[in-house]
N, C-alpha and C positions, 0 to 999 in steps of 0.2 A: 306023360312027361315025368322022369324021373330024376331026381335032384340027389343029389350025391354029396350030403352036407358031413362035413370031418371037421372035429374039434369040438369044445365045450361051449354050452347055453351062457347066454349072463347070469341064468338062477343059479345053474351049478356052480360057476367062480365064486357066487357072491357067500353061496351055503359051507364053501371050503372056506373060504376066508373069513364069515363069521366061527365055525368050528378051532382054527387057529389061534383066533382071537380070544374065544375059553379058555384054550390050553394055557398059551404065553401066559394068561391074567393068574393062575394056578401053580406053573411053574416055574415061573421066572419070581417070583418073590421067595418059592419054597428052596430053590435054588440059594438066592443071597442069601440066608437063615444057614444054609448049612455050612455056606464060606462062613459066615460070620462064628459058629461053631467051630468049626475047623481053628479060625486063627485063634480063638481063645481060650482053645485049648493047648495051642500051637508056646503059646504065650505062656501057660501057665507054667508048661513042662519047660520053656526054655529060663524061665526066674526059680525054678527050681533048681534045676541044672547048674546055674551059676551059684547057688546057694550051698550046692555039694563042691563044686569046683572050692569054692570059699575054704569052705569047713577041710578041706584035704589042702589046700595051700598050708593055714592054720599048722595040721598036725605037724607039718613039713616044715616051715620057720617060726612058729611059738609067736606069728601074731599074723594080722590081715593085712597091715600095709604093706604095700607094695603090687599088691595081687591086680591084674590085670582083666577086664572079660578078652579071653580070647577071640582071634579075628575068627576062627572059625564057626564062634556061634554066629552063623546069619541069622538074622532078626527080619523075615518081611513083616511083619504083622502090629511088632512090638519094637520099642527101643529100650534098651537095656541100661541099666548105670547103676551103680553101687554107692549111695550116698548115705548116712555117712559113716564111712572108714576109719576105723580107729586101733586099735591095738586089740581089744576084747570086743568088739559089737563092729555090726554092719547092717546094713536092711538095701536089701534089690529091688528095684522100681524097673517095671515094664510100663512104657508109656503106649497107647496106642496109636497103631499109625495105617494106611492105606482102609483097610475094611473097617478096622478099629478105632479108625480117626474118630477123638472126641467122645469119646463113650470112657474115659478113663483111666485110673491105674491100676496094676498089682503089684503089691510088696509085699515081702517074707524078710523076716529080720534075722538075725543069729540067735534068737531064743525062741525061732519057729514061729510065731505069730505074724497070724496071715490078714492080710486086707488090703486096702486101697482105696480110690474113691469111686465110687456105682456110676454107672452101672457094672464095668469092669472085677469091681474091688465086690463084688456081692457074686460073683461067679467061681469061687475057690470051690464049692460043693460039686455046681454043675453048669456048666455052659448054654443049657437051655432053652434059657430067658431072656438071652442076648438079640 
């Protein structure tokens, strides 16, 4: 009598599915780290960015008020605001937001000094650690 069996054992489903089960646990956290990287670096360069926009407004009207962040920086990561504004001084604040949510700020001010509050504001070297 010859039996003509097609398809997988329950030991084979159960040996794919615990192998899976490694992988995801491995990749999927290494995964978030490198979005989380991405956006804070993503962040760094855009409070940057608005730091030069700043500084070329400046040479162009002989002070800051006025100056706008452009709609066209889109901001996923971060939110952006220039507080506070004054004739000679400013400092750019990236707040974090989606991946970033709750891990803090980054500010750069018009005499270059950089920080914010950590974990965020400890990431101007390198994004790393986040």
């Amino acid at each position: 009598m010859e039996t003509n069996n097609k398809g997988f054992t329950m030991v084979e489903l159960v040996i794919v599915l615990a192998i899976l089960g490694i992988l995801s646990a491995i990749v999927i956290p290494s995964y978030q780290g490198y979005v989380r990287r991405s956006a804070c670096e993503d962040a760094k360069g855009a409070v940057t960015g608005v730091a030069n926009l700043l500084e070329r407004y400046r040479a162009q009207n002989n002070t800051y008020v006025g100056f706008a962040i452009p709609a066209s920086i889109n901001q996923q990561s971060a939110t952006l605001g220039v507080n506070p504004l004054t004739a000679s001084t400013f400092t750019v604040t990236a707040t974090g937001t989606g991946t970033l949510n709750g891990m803090g700020t980054l500010t750069i001010s018009s005499t270059g000094v950089r920080g914010g509050t950590a974990p965020l504001g400890n990431m101007w070297a390198s994004c790393s650690g986040i």
